[in-house]
C-alpha positions as CSV (number, residue, x, y, z in Angstrom):
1,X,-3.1,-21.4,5.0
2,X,0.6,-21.8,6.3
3,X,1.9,-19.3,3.4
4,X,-0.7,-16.9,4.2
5,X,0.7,-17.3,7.3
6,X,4.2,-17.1,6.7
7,X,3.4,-13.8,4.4
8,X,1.9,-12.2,7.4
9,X,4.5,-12.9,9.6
10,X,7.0,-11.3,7.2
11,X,7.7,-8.1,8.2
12,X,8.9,-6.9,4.6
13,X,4.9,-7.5,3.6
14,X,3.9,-5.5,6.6
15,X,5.9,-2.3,5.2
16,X,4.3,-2.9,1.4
17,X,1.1,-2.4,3.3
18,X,1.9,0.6,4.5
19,X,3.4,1.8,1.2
20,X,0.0,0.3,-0.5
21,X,-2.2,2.1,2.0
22,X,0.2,6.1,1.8
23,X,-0.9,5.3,-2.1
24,X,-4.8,5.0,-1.3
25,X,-4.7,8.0,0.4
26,X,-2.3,9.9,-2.1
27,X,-5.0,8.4,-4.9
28,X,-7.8,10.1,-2.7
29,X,-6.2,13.2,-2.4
30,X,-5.2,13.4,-6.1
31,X,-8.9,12.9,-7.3
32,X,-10.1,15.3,-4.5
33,X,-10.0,18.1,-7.0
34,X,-12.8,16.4,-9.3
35,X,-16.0,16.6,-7.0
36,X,-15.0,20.0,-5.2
37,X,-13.9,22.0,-8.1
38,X,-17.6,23.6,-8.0
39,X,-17.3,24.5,-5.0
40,X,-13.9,26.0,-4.9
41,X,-15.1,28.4,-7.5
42,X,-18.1,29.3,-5.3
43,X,-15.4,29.7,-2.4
44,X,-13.0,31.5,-4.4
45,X,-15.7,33.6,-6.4
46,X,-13.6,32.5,-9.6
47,X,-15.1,30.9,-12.8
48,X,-14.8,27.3,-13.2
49,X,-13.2,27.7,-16.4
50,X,-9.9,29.8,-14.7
51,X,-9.8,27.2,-12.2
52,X,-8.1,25.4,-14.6
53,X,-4.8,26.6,-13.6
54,X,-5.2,24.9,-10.1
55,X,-4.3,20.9,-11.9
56,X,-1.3,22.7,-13.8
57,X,-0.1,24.3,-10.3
58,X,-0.5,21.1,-8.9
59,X,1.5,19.2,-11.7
60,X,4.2,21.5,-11.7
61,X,4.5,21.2,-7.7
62,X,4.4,17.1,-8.4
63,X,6.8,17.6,-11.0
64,X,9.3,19.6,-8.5
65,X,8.9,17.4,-5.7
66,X,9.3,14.1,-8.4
67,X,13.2,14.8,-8.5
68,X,13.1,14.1,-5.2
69,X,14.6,10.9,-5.6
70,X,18.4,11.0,-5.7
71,X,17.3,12.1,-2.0
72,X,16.4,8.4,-0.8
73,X,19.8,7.1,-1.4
74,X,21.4,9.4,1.0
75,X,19.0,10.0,3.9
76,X,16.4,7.3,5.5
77,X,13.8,6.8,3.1
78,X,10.6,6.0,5.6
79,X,11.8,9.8,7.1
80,X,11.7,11.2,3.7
81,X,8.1,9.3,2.6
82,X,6.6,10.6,6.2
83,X,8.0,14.5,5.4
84,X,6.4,14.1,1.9
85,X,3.3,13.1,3.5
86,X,2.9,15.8,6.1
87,X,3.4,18.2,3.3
88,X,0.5,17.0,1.1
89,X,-1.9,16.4,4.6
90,X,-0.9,20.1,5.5
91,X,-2.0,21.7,2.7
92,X,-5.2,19.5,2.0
93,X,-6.1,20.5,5.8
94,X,-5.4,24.2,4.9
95,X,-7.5,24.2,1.6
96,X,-10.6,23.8,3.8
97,X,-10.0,27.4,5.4
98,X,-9.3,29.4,1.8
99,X,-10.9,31.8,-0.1
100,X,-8.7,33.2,-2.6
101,X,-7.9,31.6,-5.7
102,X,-4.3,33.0,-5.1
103,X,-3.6,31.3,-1.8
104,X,-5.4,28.5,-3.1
105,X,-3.1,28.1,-6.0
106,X,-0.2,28.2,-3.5
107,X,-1.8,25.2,-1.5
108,X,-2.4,23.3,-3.9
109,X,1.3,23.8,-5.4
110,X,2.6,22.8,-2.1
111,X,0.4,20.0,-2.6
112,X,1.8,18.4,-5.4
113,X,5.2,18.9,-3.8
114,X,4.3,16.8,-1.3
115,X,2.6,13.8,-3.8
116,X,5.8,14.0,-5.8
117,X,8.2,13.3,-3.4
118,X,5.8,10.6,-1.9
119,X,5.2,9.2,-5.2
120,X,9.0,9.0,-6.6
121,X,9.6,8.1,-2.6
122,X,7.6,5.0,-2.3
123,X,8.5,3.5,-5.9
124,X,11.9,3.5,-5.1
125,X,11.6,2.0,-1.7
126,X,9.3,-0.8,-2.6
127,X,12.3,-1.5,-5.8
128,X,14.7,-1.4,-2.8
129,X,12.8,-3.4,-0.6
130,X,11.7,-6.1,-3.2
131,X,14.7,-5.9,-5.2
132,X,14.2,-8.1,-8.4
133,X,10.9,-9.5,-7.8
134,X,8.6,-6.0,-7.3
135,X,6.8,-6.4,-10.3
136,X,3.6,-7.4,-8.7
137,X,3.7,-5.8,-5.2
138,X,4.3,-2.4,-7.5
139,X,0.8,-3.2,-9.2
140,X,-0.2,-3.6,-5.6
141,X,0.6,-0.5,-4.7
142,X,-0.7,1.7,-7.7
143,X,-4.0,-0.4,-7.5
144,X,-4.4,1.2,-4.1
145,X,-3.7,4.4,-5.6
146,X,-6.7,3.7,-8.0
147,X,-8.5,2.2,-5.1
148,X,-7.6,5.3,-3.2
149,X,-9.2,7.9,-6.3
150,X,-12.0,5.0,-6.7
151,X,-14.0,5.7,-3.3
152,X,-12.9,9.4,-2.7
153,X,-15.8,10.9,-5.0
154,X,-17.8,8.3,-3.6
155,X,-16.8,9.8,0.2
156,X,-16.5,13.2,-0.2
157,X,-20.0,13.6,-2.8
158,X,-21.8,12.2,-0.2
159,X,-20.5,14.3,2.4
160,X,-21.5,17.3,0.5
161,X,-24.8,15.9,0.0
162,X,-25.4,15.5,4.0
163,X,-23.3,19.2,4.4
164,X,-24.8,21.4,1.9
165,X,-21.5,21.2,-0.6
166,X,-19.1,21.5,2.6
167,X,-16.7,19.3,1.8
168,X,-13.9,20.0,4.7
169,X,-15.1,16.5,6.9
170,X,-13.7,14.9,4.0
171,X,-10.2,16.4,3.4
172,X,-10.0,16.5,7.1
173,X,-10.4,13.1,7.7
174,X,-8.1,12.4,4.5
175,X,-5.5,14.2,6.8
176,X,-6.4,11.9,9.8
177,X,-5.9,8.8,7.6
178,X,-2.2,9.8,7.0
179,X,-1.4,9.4,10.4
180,X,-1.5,5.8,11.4
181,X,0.6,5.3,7.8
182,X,3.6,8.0,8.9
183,X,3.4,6.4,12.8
184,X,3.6,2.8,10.8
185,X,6.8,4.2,8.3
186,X,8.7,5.4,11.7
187,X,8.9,2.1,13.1
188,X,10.3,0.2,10.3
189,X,13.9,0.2,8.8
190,X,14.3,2.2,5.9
191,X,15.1,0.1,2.5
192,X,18.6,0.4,1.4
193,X,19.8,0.1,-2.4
194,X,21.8,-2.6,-2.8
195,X,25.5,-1.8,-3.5
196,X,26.6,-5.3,-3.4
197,X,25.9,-5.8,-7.5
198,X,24.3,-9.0,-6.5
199,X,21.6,-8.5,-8.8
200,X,23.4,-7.5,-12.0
201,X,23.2,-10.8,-13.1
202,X,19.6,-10.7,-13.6
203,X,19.3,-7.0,-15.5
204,X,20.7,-6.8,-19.0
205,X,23.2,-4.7,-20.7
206,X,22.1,-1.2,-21.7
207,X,24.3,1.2,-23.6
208,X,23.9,4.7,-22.4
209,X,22.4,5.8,-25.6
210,X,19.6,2.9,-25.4
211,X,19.1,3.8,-21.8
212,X,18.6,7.7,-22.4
213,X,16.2,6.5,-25.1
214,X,13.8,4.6,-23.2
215,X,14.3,7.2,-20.2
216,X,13.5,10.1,-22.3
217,X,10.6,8.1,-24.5
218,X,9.0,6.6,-21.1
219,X,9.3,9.9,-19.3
220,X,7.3,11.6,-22.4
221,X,4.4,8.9,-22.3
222,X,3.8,8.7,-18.4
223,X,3.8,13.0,-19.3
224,X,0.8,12.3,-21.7
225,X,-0.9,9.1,-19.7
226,X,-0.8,11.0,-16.2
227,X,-1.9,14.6,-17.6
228,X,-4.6,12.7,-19.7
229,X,-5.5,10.8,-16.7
230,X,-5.7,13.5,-14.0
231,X,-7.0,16.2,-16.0
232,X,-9.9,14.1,-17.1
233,X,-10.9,12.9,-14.0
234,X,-11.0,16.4,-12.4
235,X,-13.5,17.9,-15.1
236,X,-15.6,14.5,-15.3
237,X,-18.4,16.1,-12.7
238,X,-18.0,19.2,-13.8
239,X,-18.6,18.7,-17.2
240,X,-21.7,16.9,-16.5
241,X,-23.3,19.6,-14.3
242,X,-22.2,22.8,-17.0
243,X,-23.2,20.7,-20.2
244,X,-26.2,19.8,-18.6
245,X,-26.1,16.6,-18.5
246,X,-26.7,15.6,-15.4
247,X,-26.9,16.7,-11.8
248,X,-23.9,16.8,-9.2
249,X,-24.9,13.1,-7.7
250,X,-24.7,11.6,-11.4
251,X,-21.1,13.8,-11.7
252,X,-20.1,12.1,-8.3
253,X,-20.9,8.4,-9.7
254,X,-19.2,8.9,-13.5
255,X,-16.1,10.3,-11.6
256,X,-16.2,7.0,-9.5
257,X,-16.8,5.0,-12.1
258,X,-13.3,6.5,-14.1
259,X,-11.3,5.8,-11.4
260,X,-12.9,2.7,-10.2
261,X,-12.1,1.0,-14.2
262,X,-8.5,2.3,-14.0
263,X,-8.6,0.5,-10.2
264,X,-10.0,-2.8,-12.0
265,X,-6.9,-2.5,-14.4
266,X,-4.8,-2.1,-11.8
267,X,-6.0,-5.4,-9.9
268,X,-5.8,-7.6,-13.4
269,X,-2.4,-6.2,-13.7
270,X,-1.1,-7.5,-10.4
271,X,-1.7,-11.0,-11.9
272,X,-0.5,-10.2,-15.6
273,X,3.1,-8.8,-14.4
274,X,3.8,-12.3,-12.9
275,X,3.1,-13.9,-16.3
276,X,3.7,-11.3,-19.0
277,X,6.7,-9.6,-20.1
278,X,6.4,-5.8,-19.1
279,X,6.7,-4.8,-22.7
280,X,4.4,-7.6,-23.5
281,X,2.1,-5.6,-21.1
282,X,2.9,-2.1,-22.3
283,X,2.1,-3.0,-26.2
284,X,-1.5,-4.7,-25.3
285,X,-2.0,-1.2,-23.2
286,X,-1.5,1.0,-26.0
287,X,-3.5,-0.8,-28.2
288,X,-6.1,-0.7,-25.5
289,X,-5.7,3.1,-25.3
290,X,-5.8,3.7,-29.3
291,X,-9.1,1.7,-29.4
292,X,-10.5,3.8,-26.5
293,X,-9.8,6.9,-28.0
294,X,-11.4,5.9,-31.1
295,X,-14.3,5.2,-30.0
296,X,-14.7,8.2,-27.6
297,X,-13.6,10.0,-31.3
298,X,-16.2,8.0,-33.4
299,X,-18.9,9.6,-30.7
């Protein structure tokens, strides 16, 4: 009870929490897409097959706003996260109000600028902040990212149930949730990266060619692992309405369900980083991902 204590008091674990909760809400917003993509092609009187192009807007906007970073060691990183956020909230707010598949495509562009620079934004400040012992309160943080895409098709299926497929209550009030996290970044002290060299003693000696190697070959999987992830999350309910399969309700709970397994991962990781080597981690994942696609093969 006294460490629980002590960890609450410690106003370092108050500013994870904040971090933790900016990734529920940028997991929410980043599964969004999946239960409304109907219905933006009923808004936008555009075929759900064209809508396509909406996730590769998106990407290329999170893949903009992802360079972002060399940004945090020169200006106050809790200013930059809370700009990032008001970015994504703006344009989920403004979503609500179109009807053209053009200015939709610009949203939603503006979007993933926004989720970049948050997402690039809060990894480095939580390394800053926890210096060499992040592993675990960065598995913390991405499991509320899950968390965050777990309960959104949950939220916003059910308000199109009650609303007749409107879903704005639910992007608005993803906007409203924002707002106690920017309010909570603005009264804490930005992290700072450490100049002192105090910690070289615990990272190892890379050559440049080894480090551009595992840059270049890491930057090329999380490519793969994030498209795969988010593209088949958006078109889970989707796929089940067009093929048939099931109705939008059953699409809501499969989407859910995705999201809530890679949340579950996310929470068993928090423990294994404290007791496995990364790369110990990273081989039993990829044999857990070759196995999966297998099977989804073999069916």
């Amino acid at each position: 009870m006294e460490k629980i204590k002590l960890w609450i008091k410690n106003q370092e674990n108050h500013v994870v929490i904040l971090y933790c909760l900016a990734f529920c809400i940028l997991g929410a917003v980043l599964a969004s897409p999946g239960p409304t993509l109907l219905e933006f092609s009923n808004r936008t009187s555009t075929p759900v097959e064209q809508l396509g192009i909406i996730f590769t807007g998106r990407s290329m906007g999170y893949l903009l706003g992802s360079t972002s970073g060399p940004l945090y060691d020169r200006f106050p990183g809790h200013y930059l996260l809370s700009v990032a956020i008001g970015l994504s909230a703006i344009s989920v707010f403004l979503v609500t109000f179109v009807r053209n598949i053009y200015w939709l495509l610009g949203l939603i562009v503006f979007q993933g600028l926004g989720m970049g620079a948050l997402d690039t934004g809060g990894n480095v400040m939580l390394l800053y902040l926890k210096k060499g012992h992040s592993a675990p309160y960065m598995q913390a943080m991405h499991f509320g990212f899950a968390f965050g895409a777990f309960i959104a098709p949950i939220i916003i299926g059910s308000v199109m149930t009650l609303n007749q497929n409107n879903f704005n209550p639910a992007f608005w009030g993803l906007c409203i949730c924002y707002i106690p996290v920017v309010i909570g970044l603005l009264r804490y002290d930005s992290p700072h990266k450490d100049k002192s060299g105090s910690n070289a003693n615990s990272k190892p000696e890379y050559s440049k060619k080894h480090f551009w190697t595992v840059a270049i070959t890491g930057g090329v999987v999380l490519g793969i692992y994030v498209g795969c992830e988010v593209s088949a999350g958006g078109y889970i309910e989707t796929y089940i309405v067009k093929s048939g399969t099931g109705n939008e309700q059953l699409g809501y709970t499969l989407t859910s369900a995705y999201w809530g397994l890679l949340c579950l991962g996310r929470l068993i990781t928090i423990y294994l980083s404290s007791k496995i080597h990364p790369s110990t981690i990273l081989v039993m994942n990829s044999i857990g991902n070759c196995v999966s696609i297998g099977l989804i093969l073999m069916n």
